[in-house]
C-alpha positions as CSV (number, residue, x, y, z in Angstrom):
1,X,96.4,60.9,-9.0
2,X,99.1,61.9,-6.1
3,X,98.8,65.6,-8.0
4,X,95.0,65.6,-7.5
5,X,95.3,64.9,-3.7
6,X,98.2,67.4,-3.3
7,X,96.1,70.1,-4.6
8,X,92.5,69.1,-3.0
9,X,95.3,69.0,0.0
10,X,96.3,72.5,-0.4
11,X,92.3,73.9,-1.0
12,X,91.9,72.4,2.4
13,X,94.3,74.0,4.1
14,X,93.6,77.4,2.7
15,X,89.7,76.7,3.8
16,X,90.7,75.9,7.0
17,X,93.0,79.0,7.3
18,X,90.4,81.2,5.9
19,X,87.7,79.8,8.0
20,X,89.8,80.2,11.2
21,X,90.8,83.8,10.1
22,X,87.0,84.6,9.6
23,X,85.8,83.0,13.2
24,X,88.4,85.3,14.8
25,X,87.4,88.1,13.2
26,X,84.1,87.7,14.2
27,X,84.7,86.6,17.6
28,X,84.0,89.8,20.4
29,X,87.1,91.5,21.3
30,X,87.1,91.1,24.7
31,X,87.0,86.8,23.8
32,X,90.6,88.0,21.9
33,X,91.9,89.5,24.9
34,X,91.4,86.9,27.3
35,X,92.6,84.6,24.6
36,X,96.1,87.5,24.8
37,X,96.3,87.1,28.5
38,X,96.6,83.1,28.1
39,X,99.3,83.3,25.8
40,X,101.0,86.1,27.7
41,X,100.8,83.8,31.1
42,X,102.0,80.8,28.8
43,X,105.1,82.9,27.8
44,X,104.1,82.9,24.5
45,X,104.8,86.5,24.2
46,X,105.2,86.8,20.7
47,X,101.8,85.5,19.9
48,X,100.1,87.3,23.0
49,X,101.5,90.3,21.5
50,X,99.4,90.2,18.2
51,X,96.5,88.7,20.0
52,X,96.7,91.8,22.0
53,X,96.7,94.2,18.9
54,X,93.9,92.2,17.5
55,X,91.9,92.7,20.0
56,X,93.1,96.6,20.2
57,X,91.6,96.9,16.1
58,X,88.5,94.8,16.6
59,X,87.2,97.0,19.2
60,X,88.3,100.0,17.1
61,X,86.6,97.9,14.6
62,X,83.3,97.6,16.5
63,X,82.8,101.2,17.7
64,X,83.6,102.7,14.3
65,X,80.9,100.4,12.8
66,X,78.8,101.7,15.4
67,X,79.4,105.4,15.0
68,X,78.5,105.1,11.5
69,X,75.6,103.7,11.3
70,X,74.2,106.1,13.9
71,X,75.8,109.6,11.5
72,X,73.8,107.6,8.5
73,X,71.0,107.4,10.7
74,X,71.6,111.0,11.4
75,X,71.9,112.0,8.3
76,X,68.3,111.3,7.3
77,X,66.5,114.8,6.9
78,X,63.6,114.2,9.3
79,X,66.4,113.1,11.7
80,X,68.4,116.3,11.0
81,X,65.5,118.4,12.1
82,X,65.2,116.6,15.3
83,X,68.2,118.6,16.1
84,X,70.1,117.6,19.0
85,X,67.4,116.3,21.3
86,X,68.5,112.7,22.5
87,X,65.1,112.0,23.7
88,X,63.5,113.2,20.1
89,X,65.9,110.9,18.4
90,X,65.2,108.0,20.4
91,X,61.9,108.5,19.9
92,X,62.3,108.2,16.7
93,X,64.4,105.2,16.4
94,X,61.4,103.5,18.3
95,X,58.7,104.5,16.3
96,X,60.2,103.5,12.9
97,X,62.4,100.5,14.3
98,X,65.6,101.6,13.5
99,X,67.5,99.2,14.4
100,X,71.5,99.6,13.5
101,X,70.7,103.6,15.2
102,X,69.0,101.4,18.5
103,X,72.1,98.6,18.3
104,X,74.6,101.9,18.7
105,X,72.9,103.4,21.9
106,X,72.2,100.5,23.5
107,X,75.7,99.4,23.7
108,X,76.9,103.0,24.2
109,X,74.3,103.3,27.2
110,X,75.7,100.0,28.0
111,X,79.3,101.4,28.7
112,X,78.3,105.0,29.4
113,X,75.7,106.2,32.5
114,X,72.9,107.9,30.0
115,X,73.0,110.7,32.4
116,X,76.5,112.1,31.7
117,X,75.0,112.7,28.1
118,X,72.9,115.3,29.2
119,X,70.3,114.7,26.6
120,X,72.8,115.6,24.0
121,X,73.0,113.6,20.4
122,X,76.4,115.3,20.0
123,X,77.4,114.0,23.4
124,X,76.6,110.6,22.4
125,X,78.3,110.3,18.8
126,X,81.8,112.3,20.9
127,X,81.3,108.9,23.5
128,X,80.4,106.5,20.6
129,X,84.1,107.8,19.1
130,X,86.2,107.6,22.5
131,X,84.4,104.1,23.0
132,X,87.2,103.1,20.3
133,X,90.0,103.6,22.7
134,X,90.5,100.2,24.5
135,X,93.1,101.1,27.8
136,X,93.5,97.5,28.6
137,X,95.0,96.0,25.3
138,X,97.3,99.2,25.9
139,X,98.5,97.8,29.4
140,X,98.8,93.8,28.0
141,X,101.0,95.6,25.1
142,X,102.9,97.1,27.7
143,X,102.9,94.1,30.0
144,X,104.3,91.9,27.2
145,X,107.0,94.6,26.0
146,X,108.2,95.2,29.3
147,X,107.8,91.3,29.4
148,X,110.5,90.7,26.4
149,X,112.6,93.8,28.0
150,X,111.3,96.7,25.9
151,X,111.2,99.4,28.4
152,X,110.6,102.1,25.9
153,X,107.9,100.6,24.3
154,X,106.1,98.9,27.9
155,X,106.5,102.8,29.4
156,X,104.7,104.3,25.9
157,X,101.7,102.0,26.4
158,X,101.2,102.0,30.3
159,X,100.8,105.5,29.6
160,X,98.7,105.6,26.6
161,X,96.5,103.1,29.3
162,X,97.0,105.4,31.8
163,X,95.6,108.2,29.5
164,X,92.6,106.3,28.5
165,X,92.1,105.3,32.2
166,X,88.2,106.7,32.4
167,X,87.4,103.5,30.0
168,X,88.7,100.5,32.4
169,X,85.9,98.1,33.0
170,X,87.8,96.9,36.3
171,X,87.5,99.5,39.1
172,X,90.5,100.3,40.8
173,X,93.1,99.2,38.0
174,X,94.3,102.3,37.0
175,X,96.4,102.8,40.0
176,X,98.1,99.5,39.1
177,X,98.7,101.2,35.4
178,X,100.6,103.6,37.6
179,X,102.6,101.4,39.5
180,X,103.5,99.7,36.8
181,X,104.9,103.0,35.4
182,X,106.4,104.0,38.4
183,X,108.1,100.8,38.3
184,X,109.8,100.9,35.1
185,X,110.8,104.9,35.8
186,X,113.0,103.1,38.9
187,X,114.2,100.3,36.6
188,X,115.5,103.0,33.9
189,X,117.3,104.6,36.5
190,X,115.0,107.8,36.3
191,X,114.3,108.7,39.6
192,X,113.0,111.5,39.4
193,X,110.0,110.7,37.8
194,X,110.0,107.4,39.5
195,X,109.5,110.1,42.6
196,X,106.6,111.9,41.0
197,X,104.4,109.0,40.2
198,X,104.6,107.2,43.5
199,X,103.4,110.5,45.1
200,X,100.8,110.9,42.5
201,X,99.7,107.5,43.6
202,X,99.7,108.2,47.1
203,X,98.4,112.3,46.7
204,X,96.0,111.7,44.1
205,X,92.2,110.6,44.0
206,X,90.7,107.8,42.8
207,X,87.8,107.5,40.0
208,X,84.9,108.4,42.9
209,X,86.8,111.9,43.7
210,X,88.0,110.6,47.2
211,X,91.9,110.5,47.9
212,X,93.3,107.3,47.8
213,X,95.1,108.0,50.7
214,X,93.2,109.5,53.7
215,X,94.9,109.5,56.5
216,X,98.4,110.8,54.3
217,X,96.3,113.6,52.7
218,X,94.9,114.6,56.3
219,X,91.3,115.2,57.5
220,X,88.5,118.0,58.5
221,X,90.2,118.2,61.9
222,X,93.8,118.6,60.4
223,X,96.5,119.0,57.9
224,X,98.3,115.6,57.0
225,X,101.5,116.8,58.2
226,X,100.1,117.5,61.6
227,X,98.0,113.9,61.5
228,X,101.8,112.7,60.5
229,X,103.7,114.1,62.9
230,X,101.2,112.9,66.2
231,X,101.9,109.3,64.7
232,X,105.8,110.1,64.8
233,X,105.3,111.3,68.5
234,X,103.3,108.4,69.6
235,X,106.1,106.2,67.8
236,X,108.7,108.2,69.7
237,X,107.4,108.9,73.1
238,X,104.8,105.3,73.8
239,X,107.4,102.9,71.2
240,X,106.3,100.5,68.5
241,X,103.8,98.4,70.1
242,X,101.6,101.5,71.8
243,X,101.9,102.6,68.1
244,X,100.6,99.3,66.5
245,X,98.1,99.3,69.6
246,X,96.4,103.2,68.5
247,X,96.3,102.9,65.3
248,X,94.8,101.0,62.4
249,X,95.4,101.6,58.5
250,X,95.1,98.8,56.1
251,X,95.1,100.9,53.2
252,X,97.0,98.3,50.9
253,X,96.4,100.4,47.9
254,X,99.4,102.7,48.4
255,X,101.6,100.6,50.3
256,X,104.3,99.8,47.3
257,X,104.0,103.6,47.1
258,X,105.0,104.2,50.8
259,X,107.0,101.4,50.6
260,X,109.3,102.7,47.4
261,X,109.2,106.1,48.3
262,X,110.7,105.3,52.0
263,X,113.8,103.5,50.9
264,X,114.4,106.1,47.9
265,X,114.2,108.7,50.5
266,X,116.2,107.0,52.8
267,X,118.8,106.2,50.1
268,X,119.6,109.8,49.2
269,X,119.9,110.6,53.3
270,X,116.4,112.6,53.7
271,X,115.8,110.6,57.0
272,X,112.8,112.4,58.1
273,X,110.8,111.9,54.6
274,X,111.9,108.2,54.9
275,X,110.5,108.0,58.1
276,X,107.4,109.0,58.0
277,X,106.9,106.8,54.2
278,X,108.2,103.6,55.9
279,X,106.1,104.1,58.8
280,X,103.1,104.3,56.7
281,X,103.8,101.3,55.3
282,X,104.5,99.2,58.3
283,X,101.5,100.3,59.8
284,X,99.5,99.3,56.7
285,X,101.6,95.8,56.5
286,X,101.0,95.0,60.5
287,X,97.2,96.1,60.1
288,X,96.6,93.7,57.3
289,X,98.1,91.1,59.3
290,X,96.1,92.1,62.6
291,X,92.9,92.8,61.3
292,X,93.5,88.8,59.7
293,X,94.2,87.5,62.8
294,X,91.0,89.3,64.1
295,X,89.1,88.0,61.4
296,X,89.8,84.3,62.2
297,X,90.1,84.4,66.2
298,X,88.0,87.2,67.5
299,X,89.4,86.9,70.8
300,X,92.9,88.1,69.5
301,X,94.0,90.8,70.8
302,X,97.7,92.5,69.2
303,X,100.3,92.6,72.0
304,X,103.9,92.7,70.9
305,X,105.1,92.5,67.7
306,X,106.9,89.3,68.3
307,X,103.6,87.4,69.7
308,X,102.1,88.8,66.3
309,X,104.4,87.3,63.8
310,X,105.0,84.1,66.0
311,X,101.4,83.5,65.2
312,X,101.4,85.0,61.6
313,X,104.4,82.4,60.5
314,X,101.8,79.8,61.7
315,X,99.6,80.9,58.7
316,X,101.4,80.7,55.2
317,X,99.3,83.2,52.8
318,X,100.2,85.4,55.8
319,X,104.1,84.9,55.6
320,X,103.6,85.4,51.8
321,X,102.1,88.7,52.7
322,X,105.3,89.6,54.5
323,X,107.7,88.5,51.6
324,X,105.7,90.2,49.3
325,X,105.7,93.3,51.1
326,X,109.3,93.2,52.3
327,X,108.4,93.4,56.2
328,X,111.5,93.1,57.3
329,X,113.1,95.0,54.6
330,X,110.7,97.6,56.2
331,X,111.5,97.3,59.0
332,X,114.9,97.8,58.8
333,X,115.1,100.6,57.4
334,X,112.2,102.1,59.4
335,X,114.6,101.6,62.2
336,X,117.7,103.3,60.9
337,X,115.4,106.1,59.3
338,X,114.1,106.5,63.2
339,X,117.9,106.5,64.7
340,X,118.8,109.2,61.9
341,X,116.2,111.4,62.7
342,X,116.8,111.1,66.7
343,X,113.9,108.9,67.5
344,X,116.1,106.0,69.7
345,X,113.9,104.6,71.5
346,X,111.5,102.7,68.9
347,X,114.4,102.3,66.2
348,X,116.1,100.2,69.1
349,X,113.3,98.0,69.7
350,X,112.8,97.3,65.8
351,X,116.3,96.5,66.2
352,X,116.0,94.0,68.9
353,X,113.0,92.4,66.9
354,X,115.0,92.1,64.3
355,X,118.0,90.7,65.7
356,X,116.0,88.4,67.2
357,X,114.2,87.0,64.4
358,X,116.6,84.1,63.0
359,X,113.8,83.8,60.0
360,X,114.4,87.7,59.4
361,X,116.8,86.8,56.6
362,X,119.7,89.5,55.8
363,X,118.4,92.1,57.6
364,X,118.0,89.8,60.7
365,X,121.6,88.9,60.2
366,X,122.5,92.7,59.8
367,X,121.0,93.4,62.9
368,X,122.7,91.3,65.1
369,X,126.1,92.5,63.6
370,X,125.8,95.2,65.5
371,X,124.3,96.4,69.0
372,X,122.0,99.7,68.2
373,X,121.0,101.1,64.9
374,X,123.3,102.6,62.8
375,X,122.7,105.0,59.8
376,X,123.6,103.9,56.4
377,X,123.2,104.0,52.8
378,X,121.4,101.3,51.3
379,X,123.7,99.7,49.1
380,X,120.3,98.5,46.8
381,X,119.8,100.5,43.5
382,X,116.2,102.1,43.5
């Protein structure tokens, strides 16, 4: 009798394992990748990992299923003759109710503008095929590699991502597919392409053809170096809080880029490139926190820059800002890179900010070590 239980036991389980490997099979992939994401933020990085590549074949899975029914479909002489007139074919489909041919265009006009086919049936079944390509299971495969410290392996699929980056169903993520490989060029030491991809984030365009960084890449009334170096004379001549006063750029987008890019610059003694970076950035980091100020007291109006973080500590997602963005980092360095390149007078009154900041942590405590700026080399490995 025990025997007889054991083995209805075991027919059970395998039902049950069966049944639960049929129901995610049939579950949509993008149900399997938020299911990749909880396990990832979990830490269950093993199992996120193959949810992640599950979710990768069932959307290969999908589109493949799709793109053959609509060649059988196309396959059928009358079809063939139709030749390769979108509008005939669809058409078509509609008068004789085709429907695994309708269930193929309607999700591929779903995902794809029907305009950018230009009426072409070719154009459609190429689409139908890059459709299969799934950039965001690349970038969780590479978020969980680089995760369990595979660098090789995270780099290999942030780029494959990166590659497929006209596919992303979030606007705006692909420049965070590029940080992210920017980021593990500077862990692996290879800063030279670490260098290339932050200026590709900060010189390049975004999906709508505009550059991500407009007032870096210049305007109609000049070149970006000229637009550069009025900011650096205002800086110079009017000091930091004239600077903060004139000019407003919040563009939080390529700020890490600025950011990195600054100290690199500043690490291997090109002052004037460093410059010009880190201001960029602390003019984006004060704007965010100005413009939020604004935003909750219209009557605020920026001052000094030690009125504006006496208020900022006062708000905590604000100081949060500055920790993520390492403000004072920032504006350390922004202050040496001025000194260096013979701009005293605002370097010494980021100095005397900082030195007078007892929550401005080591760099605080290195300004107060000494009087006036001072150029050095950064003793952190970019």
């Amino acid at each position: 009798m025990k025997i007889k239980y054991f083995f209805l036991a075991l027919c059970l389980c395998a039902f049950v394992s069966d049944y639960g490997a049929a129901a995610q099979a049939n579950q949509p992939w993008w149900y399997t990748m938020e299911q990749g994401k909880l396990l990832f933020r979990k830490g269950s990085y093993g199992d996120a990992l193959l949810t992640f590549e599950d979710a990768r074949r069932q959307r290969i899975a999908q589109f493949t299923r799709l793109e053959d029914d609509f060649i059988f479909f196309l396959s059928i002489p009358e079809v063939r003759r139709l030749g390769d007139s979108l509008e005939f074919v669809e058409r078509y489909i509609s008068e004789r109710r085709e429907t695994a041919a309708a269930t193929a265009l309607n999700e591929l006009y779903y995902r794809v503008p029907k305009d950018s086919l230009n009426g072409s049936v070719s154009r459609a079944l190429n689409e139908l095929d890059r459709l299969k390509s799934y950039p965001e299971a690349e970038y969780w495969l590479g978020e969980t590699y680089r995760a369990e410290g595979e660098l090789g392996l995270a780099l290999r699929q942030y780029e494959k991502a990166w590659s497929e980056r006209s596919l992303l169903e979030i606007p705006g993520f692909e420049i965070e597919i590029l940080y992210k490989i920017t980021e593990v060029h500077r862990i692996r030491g290879n800063y030279q392409e670490m260098e290339r991809r932050a200026n590709e984030i900060i010189d390049g365009t975004g999906p709508n053809g505009v550059p991500r960084d407009s007032l870096w890449a210049g305007s109609s009334q000049g070149s970006s170096n000229q637009i550069r170096a009025a900011m650096a004379r205002i800086l110079e001549n009017e000091g930091v809080s004239r600077f903060l006063t004139l000019y407003r750029y919040n563009n939080t987008d390529t700020e890490r880029a600025h950011r990195l890019l600054g100290f690199f610059y500043y690490s291997s003694s090109r002052y004037t490139q460093a410059m010009e970076h880190l201001m960029f950035a602390f003019l984006i980091q004060n704007s965010v926190l100005i413009e939020e100020l604004i935003r909750r007291d219209y009557d605020y109006t920026f001052s000094t820059l030690e009125n504006l973080i006496t208020l900022v500590q006062r708000r905590p997602e604000l100081a949060a800002f500055m920790e993520e963005t390492e403000y004072y980092r920032t504006a350390y360095y922004l202050a040496t890179a001025l000194y260096a390149s013979g701009k005293t007078r605002p370097a010494s009154q980021l100095w005397a900010f900082l030195a007078a900041r007892n929550n401005a942590g080591e760099w605080g405590n290195r300004a107060r070590r000494n009087p006036t700026p001072y150029i050095e080399r950064p003793l952190e490995r970019f």
